[in-house]
C-alpha positions in Angstrom: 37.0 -12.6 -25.0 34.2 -14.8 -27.1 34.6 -17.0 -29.9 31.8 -17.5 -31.9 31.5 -21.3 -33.9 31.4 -18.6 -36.9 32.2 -15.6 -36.3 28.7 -14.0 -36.8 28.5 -10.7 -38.4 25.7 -9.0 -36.7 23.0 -8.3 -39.2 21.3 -4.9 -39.9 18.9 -4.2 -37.0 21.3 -5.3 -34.2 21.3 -7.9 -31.8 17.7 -9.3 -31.0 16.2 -7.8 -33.6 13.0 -9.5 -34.8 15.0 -10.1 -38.1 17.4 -11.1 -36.7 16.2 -14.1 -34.0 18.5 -14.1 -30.9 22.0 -13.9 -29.4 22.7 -16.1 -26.6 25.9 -16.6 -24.8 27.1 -20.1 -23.7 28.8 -20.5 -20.5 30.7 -23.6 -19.8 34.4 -24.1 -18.8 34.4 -27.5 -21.3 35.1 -26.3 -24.7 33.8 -29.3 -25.8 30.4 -28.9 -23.8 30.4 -25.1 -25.0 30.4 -25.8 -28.7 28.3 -28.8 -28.3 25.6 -26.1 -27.3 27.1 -23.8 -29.4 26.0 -25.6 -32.8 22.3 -26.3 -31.2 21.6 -23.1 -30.6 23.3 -21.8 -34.5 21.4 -24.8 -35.8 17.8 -22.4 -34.8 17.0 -19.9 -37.6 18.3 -17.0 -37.1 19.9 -17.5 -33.6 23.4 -17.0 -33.0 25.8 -18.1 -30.3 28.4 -16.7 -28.3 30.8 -17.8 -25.9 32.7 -17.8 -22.3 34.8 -20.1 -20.7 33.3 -19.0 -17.3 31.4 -16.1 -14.8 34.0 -13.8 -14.7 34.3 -13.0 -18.6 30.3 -13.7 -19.1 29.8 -10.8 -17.1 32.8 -8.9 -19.3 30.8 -9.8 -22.3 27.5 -8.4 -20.8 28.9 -5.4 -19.5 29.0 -4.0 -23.3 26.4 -5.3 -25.4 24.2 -7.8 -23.9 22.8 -10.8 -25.8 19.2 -11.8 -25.0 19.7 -15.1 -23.0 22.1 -16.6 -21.4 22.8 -20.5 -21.4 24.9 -21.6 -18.5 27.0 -24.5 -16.8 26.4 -24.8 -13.1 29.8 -26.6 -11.7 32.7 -24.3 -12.8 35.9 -23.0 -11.5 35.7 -19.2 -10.0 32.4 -18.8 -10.4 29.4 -21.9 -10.5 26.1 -21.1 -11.8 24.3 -20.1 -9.1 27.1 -17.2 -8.6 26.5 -15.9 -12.4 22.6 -16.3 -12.1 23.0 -14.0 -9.0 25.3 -11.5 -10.7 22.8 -11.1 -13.8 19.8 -10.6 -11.9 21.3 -8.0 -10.1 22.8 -6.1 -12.9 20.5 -7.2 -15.9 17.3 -8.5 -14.6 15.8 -8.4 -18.0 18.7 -11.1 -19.3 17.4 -14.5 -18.7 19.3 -17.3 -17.6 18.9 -21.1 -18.5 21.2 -23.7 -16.6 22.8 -26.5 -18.4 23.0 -29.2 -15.2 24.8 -32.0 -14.8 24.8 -35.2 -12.7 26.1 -34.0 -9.2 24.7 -30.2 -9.5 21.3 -30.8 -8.8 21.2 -28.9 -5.3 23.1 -25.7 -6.9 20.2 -25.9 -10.0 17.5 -26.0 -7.7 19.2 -22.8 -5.7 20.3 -21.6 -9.1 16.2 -21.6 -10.2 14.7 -20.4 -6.8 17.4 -17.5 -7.2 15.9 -16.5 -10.9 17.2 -18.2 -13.3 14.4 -19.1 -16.0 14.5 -22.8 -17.0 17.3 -25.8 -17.1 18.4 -28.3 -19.6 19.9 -31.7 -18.1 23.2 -31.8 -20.5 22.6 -35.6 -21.4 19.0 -34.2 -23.1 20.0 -30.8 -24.9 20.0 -32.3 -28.6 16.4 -32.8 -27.7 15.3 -30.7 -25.5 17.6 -27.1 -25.7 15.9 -25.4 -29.2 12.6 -25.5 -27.5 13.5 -24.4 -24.1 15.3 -21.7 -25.5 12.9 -20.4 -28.0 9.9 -20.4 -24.7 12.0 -18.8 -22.6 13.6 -16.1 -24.9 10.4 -15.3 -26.9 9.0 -14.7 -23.3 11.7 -12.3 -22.2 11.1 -10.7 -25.5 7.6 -10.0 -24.9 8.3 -8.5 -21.3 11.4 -6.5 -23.2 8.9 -4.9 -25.8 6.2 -4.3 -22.5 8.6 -2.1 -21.0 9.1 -0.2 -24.1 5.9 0.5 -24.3 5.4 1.7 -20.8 8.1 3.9 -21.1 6.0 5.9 -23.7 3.3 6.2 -20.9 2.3 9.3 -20.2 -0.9 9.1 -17.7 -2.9 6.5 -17.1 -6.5 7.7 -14.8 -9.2 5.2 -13.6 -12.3 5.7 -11.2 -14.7 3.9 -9.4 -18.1 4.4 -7.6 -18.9 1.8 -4.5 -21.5 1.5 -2.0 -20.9 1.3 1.8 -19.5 -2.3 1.6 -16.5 -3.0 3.2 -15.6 -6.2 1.6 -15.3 -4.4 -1.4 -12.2 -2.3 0.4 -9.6 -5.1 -0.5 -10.5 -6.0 -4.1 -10.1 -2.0 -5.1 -6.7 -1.2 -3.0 -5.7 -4.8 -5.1 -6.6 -3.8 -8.5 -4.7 -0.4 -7.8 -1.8 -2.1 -7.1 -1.8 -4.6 -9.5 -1.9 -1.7 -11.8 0.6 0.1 -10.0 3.1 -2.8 -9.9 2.6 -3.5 -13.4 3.4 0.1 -14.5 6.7 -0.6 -12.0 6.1 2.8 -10.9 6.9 2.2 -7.0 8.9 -0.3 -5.4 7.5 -3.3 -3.9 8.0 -2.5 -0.5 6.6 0.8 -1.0 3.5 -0.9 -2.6 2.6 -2.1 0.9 2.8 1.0 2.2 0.7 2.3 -0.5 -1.8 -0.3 0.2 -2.5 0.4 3.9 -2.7 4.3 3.5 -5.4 3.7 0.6 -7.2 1.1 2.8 -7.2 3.2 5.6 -8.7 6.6 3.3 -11.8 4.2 1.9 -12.3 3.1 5.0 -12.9 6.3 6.9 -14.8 7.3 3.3 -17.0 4.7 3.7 -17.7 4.5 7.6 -16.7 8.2 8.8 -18.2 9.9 5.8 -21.1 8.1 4.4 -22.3 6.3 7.1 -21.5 8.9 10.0 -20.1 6.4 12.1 -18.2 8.5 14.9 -14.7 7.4 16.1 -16.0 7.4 19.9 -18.3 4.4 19.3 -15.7 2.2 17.9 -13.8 3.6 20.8 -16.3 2.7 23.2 -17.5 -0.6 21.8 -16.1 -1.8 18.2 -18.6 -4.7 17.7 -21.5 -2.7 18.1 -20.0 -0.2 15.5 -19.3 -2.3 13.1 -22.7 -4.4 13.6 -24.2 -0.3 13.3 -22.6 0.7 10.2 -24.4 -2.9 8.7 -27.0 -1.7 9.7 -27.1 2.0 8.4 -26.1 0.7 4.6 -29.8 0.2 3.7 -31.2 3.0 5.6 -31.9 6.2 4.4 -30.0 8.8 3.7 -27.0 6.4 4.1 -28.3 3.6 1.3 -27.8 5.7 -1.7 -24.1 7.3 -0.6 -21.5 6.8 -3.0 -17.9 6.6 -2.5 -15.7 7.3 -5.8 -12.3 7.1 -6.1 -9.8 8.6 -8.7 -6.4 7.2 -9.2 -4.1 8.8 -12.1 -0.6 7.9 -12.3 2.2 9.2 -14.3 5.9 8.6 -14.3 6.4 11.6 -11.5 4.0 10.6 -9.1 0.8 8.5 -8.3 -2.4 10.7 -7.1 -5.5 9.2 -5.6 -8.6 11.1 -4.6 -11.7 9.8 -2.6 -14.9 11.2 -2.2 -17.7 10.3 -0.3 -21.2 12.2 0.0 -21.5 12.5 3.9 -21.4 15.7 5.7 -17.7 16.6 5.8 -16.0 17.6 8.5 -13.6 20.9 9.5 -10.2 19.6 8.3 -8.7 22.4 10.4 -9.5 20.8 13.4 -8.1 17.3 12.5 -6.0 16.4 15.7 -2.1 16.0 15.0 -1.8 11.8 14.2 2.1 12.7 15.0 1.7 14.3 18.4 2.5 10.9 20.9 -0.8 11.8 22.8 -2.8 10.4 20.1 -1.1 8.1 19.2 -2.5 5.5 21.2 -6.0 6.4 19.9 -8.2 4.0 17.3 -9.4 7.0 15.6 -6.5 8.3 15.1 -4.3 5.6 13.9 -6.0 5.9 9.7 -5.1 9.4 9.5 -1.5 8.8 11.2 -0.5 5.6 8.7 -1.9 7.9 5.4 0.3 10.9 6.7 3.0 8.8 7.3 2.9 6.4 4.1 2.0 9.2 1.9 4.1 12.3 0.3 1.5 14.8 0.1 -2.2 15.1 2.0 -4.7 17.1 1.4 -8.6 17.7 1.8 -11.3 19.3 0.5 -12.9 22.6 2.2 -15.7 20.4 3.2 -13.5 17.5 4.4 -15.7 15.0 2.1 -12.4 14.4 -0.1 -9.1 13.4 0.2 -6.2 14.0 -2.6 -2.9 11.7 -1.4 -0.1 11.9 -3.7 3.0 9.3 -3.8 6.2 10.9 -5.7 7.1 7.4 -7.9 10.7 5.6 -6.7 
C-alpha cells in the first residue's frame, strides 16, 4: 500500500511519460523522513511521488506498475538498502536506485553503490542536493529506457572490413565486434568471451594460414621463427597485396560472421577432427577446436578460403 502526499491522478500518457516528468517511489521506514523527500521530489515539475514504509511493500509496489526511480533509506527494519538495491537489479535492472544515507550507514552505501545502485543523497543535504541528483540520474535511465526501444525494432544490422596481414590489427576488430554485439545485448556476457576467442582464432588462421601460407608444422617445429616468417612474407609478393575481409550481420535470431582471405584454400574435407583427444594436444589444431566448440554452426567454403560461424543469440 502507497500513500501519495496528494494522491496523484496519473495523467494521460501514463507514468514516465515525457508529459508527464517522473514517478519515483520513496522508501524510508520514518514517515517523517518519507514525506520530507516526498514534497522535494513533488516540488520538481511534473514529478510525482510515491511511497513505502519499507523493502518488502517497495517491491509489492514494483511488481505492478513500476515507477521510474526509486529513492531509498539504507538502515531499515526487514529489509536495509543494500537488500532492496539487490532485489531490484535482479528483477528490474532498468529501475534505478538512489540511497538516502545517513550517519552510521556509510559501509552499507558504499556496498549498496558497488552492488548498482545509481547515486546517493546524504539526508542532512537533500533540500539542496536531491532535485538535481534525481533529475541526472532519472533522465539518464530514460535515455537507456528509450535505447532499448529502439533496438527492439532492429531488424539486421551488417558491417565488413578489409585488413592486411597485420596481426595487431586482430584485437581492435574482434573489440569493435563486440562492442557492437554487447551494445545490441544480443549475447550474454560470458558468452561474449567465448565469441571473442573463436573470432580471434578464425582471423588469425585467415591471416597466417591463408594469406601468408604459413603451415601449422613450422609453428610446430619452431614458433619464433614462424612468427618472425610470416613478418617477413607481409611485404613480399604475392602475400603483400592479400586481403582478409570479414562480414558480420546480426539479427535478433543469431549472429553470423564470415571471413575470407585470398590464399590458396585448402580441402575442408580433410580437416582433422579438433574433438578426437589425439589432437588435442596439437598447436595446429587447438583454433579450429575453440571455433567448433564456441560456435553453434561452422562451415567453409568449397575452396576452404572462407569461413561462415554462426552464434544462435541467448
Amino acid at each position: 500500500m502507497f500513500f501519495p502526499l496528494c494522491a496523484p491522478s496519473e495523467p494521460a500518457g501514463g507514468p514516465g511519460s515525457p508529459a508527464t516528468g517522473y514517478l519515483v517511489l520513496v522508501v524510508d521506514d520514518s514517515s517523517m523522513d518519507r514525506h520530507l523527500a516526498g514534497a522535494i521530489v513533488q516540488k520538481m515539475e511534473g514529478w510525482q511521488p510515491m511511497f513505502a514504509s519499507g523493502g518488502p511493500e517497495a517491491l509489492e509496489i514494483l511488481a505492478g506498475d513500476p515507477p521510474e526511480g526509486v529513492l531509498t533509506d539504507m538502515l531499515m527494519p526487514e529489509m536495509d538498502g543494500l537488500q532492496l538495491v539487490q532485489a531490484i537489479r535482479s528483477k528490474y535492472p532498468m529501475v534505478p536506485v538512489i540511497l538516502m544515507t545517513a550517519h552510521g550507514s556509510e559501509d552499507i552505501a558504499i556496498q549498496a553503490l558497488q552492488k548498482g545502485a545509481a547515486s546517493y543523497v546524504p539526508k542532512k543535504s537533500l533540500a539542496r542536493d536531491l532535485d538535481e541528483t534525481l533529475e541526472s540520474v532519472l533522465s539518464t535511465a530514460r535515455t537507456q529506457q528509450q535505447t532499448q526501444r529502439l533496438l527492439s525494432k532492429l531488424n539486421a544490422v551488417e558491417t565488413s572490413f578489409e585488413l592486411e596481414n597485420d596481426t595487431s590489427l586482430i584485437p581492435a576488430l574482434v573489440s569493435h565486434l563486440e562492442k557492437d554485439v554487447e551494445r545490441l545485448q544480443l549475447t550474454e556476457p560470458s558468452g561474449l568471451v567465448l565469441l571473442g576467442v573463436a573470432l580471434h582464432e578464425a582471423l588469425t588462421n585467415a591471416m597466417l594460414h591463408g594469406n601468408l601460407e604459413l603451415s601449422s608444422s613450422l609453428r610446430e617445429a619452431d614458433e619464433k621463427e614462424y612468427y618472425r616468417e610470416s613478418v617477413e612474407r607481409r611485404d613480399r609478393e604475392p602475400f603483400a597485396q592479400r586481403r582478409v575481409r570479414v562480414t558480420a550481420r546480426y539479427t535478433h535470431q543469431e549472429l553470423s560472421f564470415t571471413i575470407r582471405d585470398e590464399g590458396n584454400g585448402f580441402d575442408p574435407n580433410v580437416l582433422p577432427d579438433p574433438t578426437d583427444p589425439t589432437n588435442l594436444g596439437k598447436v595446429s589444431g587447438r583454433g579450429l577446436l575453440l571455433i567448433h566448440t564456441f560456435m553453434d554452426s561452422v562451415k567453409h567454403n568449397g575452396k576452404g578460403n572462407e569461413i561462415t560461424m554462426v552464434k544462435r543469440c541467448s
